[in-house]
C-alpha positions in Angstrom: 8.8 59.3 27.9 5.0 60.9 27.8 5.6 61.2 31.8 9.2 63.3 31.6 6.8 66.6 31.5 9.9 67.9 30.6 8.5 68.8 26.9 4.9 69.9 26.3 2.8 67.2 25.0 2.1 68.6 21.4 5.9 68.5 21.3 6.1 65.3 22.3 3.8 64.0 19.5 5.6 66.3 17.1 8.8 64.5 17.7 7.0 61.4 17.6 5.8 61.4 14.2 9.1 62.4 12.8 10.0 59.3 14.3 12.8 61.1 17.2 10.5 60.3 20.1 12.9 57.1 20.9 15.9 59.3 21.6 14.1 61.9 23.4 
C-alpha cells in the first residue's frame, strides 16, 4: 500500500490512476 515505501510516491499515484495500484 502508500506505506510499502517500496515504490516512490509519485509512482504510486501513477499506478494508481491507471487503475494497477490494487495489484501493486
Amino acid at each position: 500500500r502508500f506505506g510499502s515505501g517500496s515504490v516512490p510516491t509519485h509512482l504510486i499515484g501513477a499506478s494508481l490512476l491507471r487503475g494497477e495500484w490494487k495489484a501493486a
